[in-house]
Structure formats: C-alpha cells, structure tokens
mmCIF file of the N, C-alpha and C atoms, coordinates in Angstrom:
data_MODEL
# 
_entry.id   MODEL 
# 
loop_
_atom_site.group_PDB 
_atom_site.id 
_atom_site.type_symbol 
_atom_site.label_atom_id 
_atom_site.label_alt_id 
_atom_site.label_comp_id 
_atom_site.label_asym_id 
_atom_site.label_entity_id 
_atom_site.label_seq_id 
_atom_site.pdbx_PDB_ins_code 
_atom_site.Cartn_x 
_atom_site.Cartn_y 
_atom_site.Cartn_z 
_atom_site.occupancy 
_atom_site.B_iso_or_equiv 
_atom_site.pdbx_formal_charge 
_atom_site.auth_seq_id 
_atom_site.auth_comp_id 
_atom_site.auth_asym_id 
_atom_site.auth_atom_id 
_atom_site.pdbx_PDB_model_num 
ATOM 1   N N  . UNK A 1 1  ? 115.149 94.626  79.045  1.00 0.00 ? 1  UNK A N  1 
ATOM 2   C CA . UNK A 1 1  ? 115.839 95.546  78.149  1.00 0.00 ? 1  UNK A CA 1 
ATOM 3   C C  . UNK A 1 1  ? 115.456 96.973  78.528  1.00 0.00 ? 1  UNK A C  1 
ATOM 4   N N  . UNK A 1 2  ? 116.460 97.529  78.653  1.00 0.00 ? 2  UNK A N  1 
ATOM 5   C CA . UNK A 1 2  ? 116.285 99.149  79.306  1.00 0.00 ? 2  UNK A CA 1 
ATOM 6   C C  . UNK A 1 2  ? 115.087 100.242 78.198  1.00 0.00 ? 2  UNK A C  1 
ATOM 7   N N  . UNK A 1 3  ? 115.435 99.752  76.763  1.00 0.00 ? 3  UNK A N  1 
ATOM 8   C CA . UNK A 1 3  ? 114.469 100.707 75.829  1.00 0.00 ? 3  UNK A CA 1 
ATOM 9   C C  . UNK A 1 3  ? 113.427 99.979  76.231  1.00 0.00 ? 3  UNK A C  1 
ATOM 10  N N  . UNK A 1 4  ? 112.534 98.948  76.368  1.00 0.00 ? 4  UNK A N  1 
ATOM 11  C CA . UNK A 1 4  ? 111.404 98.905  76.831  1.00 0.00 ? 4  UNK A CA 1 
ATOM 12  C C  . UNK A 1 4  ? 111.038 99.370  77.762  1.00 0.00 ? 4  UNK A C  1 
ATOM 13  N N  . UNK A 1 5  ? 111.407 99.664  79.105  1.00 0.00 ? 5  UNK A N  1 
ATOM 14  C CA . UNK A 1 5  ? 111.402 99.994  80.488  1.00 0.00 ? 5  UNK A CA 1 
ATOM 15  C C  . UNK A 1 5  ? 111.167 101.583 80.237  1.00 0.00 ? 5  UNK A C  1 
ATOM 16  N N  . UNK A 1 6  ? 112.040 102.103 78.817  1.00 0.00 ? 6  UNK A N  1 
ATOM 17  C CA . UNK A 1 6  ? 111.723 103.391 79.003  1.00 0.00 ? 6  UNK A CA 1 
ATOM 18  C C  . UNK A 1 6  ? 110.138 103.559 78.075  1.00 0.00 ? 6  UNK A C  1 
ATOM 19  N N  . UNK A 1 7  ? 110.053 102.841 77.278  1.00 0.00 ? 7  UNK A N  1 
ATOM 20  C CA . UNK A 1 7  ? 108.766 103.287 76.572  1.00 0.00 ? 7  UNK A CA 1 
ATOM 21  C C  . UNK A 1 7  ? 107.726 102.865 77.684  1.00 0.00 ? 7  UNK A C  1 
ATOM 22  N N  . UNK A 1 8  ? 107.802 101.768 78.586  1.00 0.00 ? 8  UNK A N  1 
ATOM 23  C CA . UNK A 1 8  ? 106.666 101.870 79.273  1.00 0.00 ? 8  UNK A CA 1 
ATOM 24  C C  . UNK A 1 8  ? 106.868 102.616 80.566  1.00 0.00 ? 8  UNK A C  1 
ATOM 25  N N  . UNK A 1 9  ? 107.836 103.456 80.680  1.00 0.00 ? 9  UNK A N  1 
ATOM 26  C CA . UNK A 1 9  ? 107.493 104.781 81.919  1.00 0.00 ? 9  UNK A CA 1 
ATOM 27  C C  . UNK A 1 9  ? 106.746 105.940 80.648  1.00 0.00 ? 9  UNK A C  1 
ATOM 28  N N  . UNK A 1 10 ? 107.111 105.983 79.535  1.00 0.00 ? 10 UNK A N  1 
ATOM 29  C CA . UNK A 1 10 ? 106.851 107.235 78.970  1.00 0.00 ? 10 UNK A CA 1 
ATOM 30  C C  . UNK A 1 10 ? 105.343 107.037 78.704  1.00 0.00 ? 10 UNK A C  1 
ATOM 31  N N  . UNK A 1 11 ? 104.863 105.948 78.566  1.00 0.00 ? 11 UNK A N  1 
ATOM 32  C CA . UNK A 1 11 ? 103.789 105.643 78.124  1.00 0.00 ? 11 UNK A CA 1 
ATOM 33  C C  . UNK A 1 11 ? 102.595 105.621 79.237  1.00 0.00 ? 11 UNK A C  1 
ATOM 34  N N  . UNK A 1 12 ? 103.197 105.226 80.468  1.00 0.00 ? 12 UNK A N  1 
ATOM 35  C CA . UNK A 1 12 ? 102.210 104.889 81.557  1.00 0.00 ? 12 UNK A CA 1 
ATOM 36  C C  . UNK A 1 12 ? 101.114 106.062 82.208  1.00 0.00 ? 12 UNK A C  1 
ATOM 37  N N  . UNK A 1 13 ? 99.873  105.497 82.291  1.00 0.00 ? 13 UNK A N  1 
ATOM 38  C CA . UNK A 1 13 ? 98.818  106.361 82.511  1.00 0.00 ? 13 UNK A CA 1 
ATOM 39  C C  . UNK A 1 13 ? 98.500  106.107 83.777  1.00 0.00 ? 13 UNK A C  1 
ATOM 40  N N  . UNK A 1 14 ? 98.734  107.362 84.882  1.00 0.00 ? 14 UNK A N  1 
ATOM 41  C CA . UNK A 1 14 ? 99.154  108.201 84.738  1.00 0.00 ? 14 UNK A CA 1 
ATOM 42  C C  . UNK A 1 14 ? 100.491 108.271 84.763  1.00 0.00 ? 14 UNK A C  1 
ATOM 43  N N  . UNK A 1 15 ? 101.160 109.228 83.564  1.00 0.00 ? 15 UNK A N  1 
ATOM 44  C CA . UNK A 1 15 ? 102.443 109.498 83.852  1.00 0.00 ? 15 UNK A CA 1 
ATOM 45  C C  . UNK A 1 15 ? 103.411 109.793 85.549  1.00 0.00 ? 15 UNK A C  1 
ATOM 46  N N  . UNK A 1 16 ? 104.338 108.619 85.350  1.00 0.00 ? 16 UNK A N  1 
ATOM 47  C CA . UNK A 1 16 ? 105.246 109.582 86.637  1.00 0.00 ? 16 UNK A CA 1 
ATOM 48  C C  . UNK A 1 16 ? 106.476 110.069 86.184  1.00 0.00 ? 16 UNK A C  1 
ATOM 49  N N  . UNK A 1 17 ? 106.880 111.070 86.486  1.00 0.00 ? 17 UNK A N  1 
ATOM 50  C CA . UNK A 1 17 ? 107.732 111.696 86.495  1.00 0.00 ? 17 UNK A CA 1 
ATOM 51  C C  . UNK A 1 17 ? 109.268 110.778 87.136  1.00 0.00 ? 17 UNK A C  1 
ATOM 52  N N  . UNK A 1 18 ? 110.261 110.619 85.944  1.00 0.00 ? 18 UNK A N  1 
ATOM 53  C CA . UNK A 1 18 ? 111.370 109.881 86.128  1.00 0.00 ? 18 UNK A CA 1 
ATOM 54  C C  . UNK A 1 18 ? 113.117 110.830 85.685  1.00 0.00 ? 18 UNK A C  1 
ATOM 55  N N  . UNK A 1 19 ? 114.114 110.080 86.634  1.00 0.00 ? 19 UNK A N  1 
ATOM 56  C CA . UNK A 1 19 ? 115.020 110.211 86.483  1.00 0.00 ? 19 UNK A CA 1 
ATOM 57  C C  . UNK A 1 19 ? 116.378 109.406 85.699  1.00 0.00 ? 19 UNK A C  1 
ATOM 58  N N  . UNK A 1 20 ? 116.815 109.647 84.360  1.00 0.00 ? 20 UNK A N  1 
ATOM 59  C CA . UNK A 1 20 ? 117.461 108.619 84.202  1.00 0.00 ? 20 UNK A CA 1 
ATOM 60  C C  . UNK A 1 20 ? 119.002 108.809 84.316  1.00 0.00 ? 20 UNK A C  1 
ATOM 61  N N  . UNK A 1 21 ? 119.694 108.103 84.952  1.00 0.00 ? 21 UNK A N  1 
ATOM 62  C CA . UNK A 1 21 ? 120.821 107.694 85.571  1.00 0.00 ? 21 UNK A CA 1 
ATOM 63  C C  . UNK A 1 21 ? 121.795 106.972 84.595  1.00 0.00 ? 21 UNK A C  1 
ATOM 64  N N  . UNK A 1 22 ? 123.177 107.806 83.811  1.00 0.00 ? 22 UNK A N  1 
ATOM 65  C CA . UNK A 1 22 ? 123.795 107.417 83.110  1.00 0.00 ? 22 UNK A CA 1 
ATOM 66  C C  . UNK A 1 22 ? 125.434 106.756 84.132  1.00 0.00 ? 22 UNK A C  1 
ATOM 67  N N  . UNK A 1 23 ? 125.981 105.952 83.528  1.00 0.00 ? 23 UNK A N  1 
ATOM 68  C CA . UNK A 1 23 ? 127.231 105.302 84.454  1.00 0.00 ? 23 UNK A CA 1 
ATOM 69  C C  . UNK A 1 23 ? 128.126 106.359 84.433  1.00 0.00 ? 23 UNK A C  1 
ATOM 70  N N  . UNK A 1 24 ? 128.209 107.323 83.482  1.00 0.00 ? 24 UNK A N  1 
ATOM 71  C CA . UNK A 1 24 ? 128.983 108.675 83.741  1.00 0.00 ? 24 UNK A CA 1 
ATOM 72  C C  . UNK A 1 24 ? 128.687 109.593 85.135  1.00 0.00 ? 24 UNK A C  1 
ATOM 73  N N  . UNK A 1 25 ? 127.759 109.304 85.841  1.00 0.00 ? 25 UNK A N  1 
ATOM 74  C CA . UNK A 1 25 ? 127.639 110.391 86.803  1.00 0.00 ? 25 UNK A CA 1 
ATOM 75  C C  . UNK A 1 25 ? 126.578 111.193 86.037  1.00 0.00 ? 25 UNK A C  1 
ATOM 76  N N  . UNK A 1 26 ? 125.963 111.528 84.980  1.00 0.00 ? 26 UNK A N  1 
ATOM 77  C CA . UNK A 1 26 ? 125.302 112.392 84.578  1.00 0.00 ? 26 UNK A CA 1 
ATOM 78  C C  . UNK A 1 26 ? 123.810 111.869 84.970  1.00 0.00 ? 26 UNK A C  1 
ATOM 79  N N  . UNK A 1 27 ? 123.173 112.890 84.708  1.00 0.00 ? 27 UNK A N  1 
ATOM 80  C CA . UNK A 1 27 ? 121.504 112.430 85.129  1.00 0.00 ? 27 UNK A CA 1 
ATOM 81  C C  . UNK A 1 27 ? 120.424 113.423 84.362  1.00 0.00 ? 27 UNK A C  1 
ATOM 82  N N  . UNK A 1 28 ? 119.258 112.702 83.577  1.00 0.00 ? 28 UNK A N  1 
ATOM 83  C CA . UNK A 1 28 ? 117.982 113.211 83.272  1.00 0.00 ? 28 UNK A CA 1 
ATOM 84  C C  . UNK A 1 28 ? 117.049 113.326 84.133  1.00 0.00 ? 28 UNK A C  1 
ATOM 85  N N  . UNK A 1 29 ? 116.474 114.548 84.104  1.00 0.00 ? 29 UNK A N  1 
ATOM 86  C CA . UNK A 1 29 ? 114.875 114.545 84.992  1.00 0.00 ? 29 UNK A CA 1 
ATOM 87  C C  . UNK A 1 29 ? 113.526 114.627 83.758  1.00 0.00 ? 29 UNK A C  1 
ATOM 88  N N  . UNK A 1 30 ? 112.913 113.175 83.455  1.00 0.00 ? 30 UNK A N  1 
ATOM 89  C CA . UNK A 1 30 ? 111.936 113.770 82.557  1.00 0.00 ? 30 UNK A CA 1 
ATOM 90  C C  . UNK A 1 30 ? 110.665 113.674 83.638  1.00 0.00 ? 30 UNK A C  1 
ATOM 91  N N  . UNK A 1 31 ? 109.947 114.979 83.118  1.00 0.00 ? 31 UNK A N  1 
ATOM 92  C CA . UNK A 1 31 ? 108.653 115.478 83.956  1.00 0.00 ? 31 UNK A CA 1 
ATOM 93  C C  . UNK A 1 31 ? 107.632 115.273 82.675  1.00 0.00 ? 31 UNK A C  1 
ATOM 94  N N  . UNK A 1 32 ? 107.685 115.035 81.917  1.00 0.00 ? 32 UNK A N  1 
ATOM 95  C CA . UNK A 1 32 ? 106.723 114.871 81.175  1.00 0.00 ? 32 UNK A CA 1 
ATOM 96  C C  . UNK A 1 32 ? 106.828 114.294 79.644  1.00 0.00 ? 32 UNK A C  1 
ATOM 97  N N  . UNK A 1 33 ? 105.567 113.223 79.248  1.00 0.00 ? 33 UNK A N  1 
ATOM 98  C CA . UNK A 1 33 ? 106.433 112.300 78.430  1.00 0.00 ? 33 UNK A CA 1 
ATOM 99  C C  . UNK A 1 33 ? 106.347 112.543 77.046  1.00 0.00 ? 33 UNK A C  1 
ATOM 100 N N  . UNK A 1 34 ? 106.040 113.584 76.427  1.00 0.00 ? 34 UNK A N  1 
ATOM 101 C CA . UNK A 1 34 ? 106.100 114.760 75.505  1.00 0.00 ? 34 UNK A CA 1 
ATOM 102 C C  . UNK A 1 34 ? 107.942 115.242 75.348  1.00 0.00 ? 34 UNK A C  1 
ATOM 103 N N  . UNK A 1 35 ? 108.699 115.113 76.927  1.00 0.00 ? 35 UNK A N  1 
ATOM 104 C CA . UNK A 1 35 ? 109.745 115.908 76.558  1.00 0.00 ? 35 UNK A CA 1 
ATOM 105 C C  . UNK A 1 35 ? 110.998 114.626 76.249  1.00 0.00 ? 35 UNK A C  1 
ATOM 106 N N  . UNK A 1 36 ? 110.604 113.626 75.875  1.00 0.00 ? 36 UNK A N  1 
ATOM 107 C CA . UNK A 1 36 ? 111.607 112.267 75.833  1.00 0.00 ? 36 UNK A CA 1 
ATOM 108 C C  . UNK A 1 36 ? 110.720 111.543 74.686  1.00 0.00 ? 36 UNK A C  1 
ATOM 109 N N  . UNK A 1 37 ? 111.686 110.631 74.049  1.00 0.00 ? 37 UNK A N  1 
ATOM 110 C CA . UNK A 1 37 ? 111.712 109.690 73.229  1.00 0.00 ? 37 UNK A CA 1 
ATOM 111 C C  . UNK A 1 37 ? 112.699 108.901 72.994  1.00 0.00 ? 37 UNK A C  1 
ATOM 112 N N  . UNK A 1 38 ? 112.713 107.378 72.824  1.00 0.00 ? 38 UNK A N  1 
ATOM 113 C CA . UNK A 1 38 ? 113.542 106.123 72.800  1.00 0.00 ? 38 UNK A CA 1 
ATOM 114 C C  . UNK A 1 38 ? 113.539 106.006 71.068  1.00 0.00 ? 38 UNK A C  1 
ATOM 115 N N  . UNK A 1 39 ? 114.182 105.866 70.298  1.00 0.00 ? 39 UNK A N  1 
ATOM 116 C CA . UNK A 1 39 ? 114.337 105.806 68.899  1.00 0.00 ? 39 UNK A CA 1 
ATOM 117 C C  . UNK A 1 39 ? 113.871 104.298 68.431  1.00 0.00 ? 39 UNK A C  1 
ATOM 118 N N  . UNK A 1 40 ? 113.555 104.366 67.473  1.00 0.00 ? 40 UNK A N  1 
ATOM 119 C CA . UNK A 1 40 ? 112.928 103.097 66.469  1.00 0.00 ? 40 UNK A CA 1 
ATOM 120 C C  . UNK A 1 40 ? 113.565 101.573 67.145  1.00 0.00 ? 40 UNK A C  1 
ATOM 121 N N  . UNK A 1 41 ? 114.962 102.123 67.025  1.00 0.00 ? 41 UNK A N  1 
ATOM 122 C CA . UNK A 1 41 ? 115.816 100.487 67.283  1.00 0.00 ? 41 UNK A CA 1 
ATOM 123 C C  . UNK A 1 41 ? 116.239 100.798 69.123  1.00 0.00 ? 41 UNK A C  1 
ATOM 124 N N  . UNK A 1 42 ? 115.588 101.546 69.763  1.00 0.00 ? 42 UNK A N  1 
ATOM 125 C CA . UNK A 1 42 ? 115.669 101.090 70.967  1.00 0.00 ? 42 UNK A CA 1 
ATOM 126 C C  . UNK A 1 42 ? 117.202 102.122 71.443  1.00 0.00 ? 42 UNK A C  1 
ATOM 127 N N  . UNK A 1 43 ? 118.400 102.493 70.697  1.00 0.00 ? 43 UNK A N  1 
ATOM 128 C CA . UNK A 1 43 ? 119.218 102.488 70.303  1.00 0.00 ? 43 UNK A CA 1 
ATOM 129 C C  . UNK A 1 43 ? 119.982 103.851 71.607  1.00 0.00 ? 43 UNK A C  1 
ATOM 130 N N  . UNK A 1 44 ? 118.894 105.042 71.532  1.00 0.00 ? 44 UNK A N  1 
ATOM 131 C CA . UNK A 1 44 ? 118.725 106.529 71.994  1.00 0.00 ? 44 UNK A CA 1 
ATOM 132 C C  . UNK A 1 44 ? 117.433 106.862 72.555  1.00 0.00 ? 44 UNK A C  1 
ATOM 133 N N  . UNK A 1 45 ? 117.670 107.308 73.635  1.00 0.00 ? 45 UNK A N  1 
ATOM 134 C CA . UNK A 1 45 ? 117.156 108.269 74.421  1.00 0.00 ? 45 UNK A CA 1 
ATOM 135 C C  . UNK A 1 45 ? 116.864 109.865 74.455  1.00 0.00 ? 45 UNK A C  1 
ATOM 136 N N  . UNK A 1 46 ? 116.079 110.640 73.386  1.00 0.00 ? 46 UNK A N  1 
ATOM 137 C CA . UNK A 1 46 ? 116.322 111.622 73.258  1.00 0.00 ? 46 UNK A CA 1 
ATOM 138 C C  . UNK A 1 46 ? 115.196 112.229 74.373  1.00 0.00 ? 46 UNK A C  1 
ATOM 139 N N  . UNK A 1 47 ? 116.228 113.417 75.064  1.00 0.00 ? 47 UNK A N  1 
ATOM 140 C CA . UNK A 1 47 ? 115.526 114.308 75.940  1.00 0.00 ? 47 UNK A CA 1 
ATOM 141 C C  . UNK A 1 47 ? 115.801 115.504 75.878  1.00 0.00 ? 47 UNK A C  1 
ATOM 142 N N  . UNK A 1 48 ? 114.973 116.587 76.309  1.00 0.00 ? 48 UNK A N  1 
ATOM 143 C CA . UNK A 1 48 ? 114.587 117.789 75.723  1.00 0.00 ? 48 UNK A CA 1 
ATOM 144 C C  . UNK A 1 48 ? 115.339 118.154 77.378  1.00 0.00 ? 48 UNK A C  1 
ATOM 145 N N  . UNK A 1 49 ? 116.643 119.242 76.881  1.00 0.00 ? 49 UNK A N  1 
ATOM 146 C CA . UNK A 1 49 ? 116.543 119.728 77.949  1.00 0.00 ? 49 UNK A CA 1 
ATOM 147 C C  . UNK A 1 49 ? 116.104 121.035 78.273  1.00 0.00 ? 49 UNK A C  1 
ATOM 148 N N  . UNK A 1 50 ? 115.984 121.686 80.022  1.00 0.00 ? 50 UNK A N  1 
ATOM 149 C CA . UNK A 1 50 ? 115.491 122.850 79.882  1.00 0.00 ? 50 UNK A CA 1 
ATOM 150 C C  . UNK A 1 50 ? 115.751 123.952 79.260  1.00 0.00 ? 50 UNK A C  1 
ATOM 151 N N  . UNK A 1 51 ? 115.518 125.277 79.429  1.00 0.00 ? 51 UNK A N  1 
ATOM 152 C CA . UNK A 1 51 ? 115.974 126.286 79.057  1.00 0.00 ? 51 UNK A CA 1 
ATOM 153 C C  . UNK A 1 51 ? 116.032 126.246 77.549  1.00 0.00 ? 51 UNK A C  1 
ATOM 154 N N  . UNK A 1 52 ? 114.986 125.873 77.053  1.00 0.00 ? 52 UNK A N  1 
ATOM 155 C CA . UNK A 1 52 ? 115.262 126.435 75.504  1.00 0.00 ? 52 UNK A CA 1 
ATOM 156 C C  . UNK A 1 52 ? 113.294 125.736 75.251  1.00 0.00 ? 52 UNK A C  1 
ATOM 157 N N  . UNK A 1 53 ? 113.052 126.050 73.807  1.00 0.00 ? 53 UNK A N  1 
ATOM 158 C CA . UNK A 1 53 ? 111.675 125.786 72.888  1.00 0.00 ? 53 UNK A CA 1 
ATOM 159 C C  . UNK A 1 53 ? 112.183 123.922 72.589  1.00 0.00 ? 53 UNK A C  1 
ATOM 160 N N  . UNK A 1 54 ? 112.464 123.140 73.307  1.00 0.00 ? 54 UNK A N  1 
ATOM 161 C CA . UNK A 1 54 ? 112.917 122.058 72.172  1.00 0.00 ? 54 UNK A CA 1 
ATOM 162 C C  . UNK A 1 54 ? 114.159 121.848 71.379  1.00 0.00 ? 54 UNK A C  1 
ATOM 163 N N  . UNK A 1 55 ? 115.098 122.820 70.967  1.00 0.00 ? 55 UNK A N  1 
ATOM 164 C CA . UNK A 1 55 ? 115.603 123.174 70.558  1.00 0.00 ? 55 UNK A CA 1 
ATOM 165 C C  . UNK A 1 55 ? 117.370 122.381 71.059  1.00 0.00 ? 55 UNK A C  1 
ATOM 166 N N  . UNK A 1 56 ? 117.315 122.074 72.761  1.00 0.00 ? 56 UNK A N  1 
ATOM 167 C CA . UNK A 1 56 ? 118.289 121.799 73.607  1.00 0.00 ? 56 UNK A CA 1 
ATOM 168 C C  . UNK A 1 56 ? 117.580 120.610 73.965  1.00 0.00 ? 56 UNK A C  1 
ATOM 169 N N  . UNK A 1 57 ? 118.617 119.425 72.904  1.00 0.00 ? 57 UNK A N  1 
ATOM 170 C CA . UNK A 1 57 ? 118.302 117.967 73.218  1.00 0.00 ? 57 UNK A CA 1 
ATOM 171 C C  . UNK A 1 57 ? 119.684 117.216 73.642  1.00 0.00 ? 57 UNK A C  1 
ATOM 172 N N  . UNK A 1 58 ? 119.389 116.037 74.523  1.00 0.00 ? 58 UNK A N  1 
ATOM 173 C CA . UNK A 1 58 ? 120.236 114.953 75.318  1.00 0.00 ? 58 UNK A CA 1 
ATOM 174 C C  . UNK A 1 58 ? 120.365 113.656 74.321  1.00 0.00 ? 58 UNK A C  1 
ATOM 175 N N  . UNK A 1 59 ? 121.141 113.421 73.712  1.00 0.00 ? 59 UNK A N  1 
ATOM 176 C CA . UNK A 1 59 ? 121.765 112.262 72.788  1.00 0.00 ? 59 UNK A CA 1 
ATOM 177 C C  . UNK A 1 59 ? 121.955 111.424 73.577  1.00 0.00 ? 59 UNK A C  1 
ATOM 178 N N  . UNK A 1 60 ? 121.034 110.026 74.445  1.00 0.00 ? 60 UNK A N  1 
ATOM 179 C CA . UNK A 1 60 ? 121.590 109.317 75.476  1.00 0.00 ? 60 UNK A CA 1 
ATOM 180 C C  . UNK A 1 60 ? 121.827 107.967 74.914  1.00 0.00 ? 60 UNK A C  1 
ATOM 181 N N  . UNK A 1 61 ? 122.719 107.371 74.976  1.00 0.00 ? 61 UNK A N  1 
ATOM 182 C CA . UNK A 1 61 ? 122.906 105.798 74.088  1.00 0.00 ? 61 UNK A CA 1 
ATOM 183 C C  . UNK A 1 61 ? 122.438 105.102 75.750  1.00 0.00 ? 61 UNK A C  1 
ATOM 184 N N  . UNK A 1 62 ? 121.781 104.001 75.239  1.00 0.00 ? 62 UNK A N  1 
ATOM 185 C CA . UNK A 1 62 ? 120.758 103.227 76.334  1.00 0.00 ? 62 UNK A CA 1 
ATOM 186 C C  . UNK A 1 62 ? 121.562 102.301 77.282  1.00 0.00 ? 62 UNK A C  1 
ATOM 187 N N  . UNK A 1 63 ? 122.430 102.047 75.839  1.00 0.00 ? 63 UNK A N  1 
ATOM 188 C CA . UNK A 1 63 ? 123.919 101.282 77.027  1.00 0.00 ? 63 UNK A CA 1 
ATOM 189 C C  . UNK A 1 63 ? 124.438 102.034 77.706  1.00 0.00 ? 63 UNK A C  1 
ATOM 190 N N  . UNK A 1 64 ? 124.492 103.234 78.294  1.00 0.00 ? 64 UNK A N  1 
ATOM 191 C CA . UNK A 1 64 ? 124.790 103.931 78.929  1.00 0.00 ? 64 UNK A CA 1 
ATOM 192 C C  . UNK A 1 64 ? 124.415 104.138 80.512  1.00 0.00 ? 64 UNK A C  1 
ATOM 193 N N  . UNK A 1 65 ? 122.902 103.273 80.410  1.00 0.00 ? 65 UNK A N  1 
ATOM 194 C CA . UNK A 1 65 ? 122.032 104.175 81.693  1.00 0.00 ? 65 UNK A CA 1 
ATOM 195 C C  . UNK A 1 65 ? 122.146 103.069 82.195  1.00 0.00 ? 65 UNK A C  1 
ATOM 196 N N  . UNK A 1 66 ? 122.599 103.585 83.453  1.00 0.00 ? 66 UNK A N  1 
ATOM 197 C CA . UNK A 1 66 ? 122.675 102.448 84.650  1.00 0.00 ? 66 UNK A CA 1 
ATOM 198 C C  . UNK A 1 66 ? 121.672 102.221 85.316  1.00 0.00 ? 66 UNK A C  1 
ATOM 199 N N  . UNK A 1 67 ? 120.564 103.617 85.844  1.00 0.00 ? 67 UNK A N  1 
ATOM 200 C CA . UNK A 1 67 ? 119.650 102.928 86.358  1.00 0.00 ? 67 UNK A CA 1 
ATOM 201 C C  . UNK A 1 67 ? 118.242 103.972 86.249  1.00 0.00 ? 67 UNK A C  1 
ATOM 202 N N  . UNK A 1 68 ? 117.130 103.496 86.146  1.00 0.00 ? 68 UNK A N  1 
ATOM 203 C CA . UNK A 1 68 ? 116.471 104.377 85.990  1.00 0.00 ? 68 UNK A CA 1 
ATOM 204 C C  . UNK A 1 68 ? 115.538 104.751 87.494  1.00 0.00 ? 68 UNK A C  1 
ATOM 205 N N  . UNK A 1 69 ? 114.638 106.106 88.090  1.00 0.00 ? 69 UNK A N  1 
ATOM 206 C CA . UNK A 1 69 ? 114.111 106.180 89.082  1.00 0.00 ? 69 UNK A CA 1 
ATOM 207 C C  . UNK A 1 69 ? 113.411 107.340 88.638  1.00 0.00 ? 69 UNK A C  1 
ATOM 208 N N  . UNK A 1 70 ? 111.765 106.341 89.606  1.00 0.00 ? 70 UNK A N  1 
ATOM 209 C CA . UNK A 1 70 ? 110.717 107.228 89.226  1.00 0.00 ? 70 UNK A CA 1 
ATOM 210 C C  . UNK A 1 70 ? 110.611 107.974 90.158  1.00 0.00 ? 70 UNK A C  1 
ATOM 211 N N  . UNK A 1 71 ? 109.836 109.075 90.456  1.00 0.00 ? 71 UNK A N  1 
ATOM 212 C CA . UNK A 1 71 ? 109.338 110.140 91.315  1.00 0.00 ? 71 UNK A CA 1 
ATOM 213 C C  . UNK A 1 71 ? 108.388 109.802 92.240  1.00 0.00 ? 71 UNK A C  1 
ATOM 214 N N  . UNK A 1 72 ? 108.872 109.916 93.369  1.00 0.00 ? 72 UNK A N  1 
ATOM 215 C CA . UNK A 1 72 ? 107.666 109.261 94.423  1.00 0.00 ? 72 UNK A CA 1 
ATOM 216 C C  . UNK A 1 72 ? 106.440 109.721 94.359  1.00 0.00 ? 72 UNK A C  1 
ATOM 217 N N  . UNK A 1 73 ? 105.359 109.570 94.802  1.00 0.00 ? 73 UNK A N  1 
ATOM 218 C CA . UNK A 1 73 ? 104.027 110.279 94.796  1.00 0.00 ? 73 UNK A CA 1 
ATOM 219 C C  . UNK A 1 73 ? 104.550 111.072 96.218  1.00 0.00 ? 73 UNK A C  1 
ATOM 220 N N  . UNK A 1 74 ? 103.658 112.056 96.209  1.00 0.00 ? 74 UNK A N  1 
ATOM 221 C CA . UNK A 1 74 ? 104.004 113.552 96.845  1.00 0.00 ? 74 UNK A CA 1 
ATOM 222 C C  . UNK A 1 74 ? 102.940 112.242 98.278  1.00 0.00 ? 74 UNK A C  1 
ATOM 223 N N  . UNK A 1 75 ? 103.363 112.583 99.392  1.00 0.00 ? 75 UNK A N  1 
ATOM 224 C CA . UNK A 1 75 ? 103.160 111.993 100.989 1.00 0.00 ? 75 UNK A CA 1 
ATOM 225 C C  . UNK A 1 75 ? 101.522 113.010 100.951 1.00 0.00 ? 75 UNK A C  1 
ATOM 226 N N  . UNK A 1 76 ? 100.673 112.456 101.519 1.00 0.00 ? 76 UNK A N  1 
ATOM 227 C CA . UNK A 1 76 ? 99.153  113.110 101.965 1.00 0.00 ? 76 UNK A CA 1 
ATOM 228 C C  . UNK A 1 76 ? 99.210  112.749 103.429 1.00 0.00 ? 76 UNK A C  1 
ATOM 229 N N  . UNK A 1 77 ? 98.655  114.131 103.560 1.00 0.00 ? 77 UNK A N  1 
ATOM 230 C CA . UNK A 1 77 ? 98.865  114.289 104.898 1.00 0.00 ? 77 UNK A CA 1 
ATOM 231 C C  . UNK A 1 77 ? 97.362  113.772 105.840 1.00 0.00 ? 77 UNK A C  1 
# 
C-alpha cells in the first residue's frame, strides 16, 4: 500500500530525500520529512511546497502516485 511506503520513507533514519511521481505527469521533491505528511486514513499526501513559510501546500490523493523515487546517495570519490 503506497500510504505505508510513504510513512516509512518519511520516517526512516537516516532520512533520504524522495520524489513522488503522480500519473498526471506532475512530481514532488520532499527533502525533508518535516515538509510532508500522509493523513490519518492513508487517504493524502500533504506537501509543503517551496517558496512560501508553510503556507503553499500539495493536496496529493495516494491513488494518484504512480511511483515513488528516492535520492541516490551523493558517489565518494
């Protein structure tokens, strides 16, 4: 189930940084898991978008997201 998948990226220690992928073509970048939340019944995806205090949020219905992708770890040289 996709709302679990998202509470355990938001939750995971250490956080990685993820992208979520709606079947519209649209796309989230959450960088940090302060700026997202999955609602009680699993139901919404709320994400904070940039450019504002919080204020500029993403209404995402979960049936929506086609696929989710995390952020690679940065390559050491």
């Amino acid at each position: 189930m996709i709302s679990s998948t998202l509470q355990e990226l938001l939750r995971s220690t250490p956080f990685t940084p993820f992208t979520v992928h709606l079947s519209g073509g649209q796309s989230y970048f959450v960088d940090h898991p302060d700026f997202a939340t999955v609602t009680r019944g699993g139901g919404v995806l709320l994400v904070n978008l940039p450019g504002g205090d919080g204020d500029r949020v993403a209404h995402v219905a979960t049936a929506m997201i086609e696929r989710l992708e995390t952020a690679e770890a940065p390559q050491k040289a």
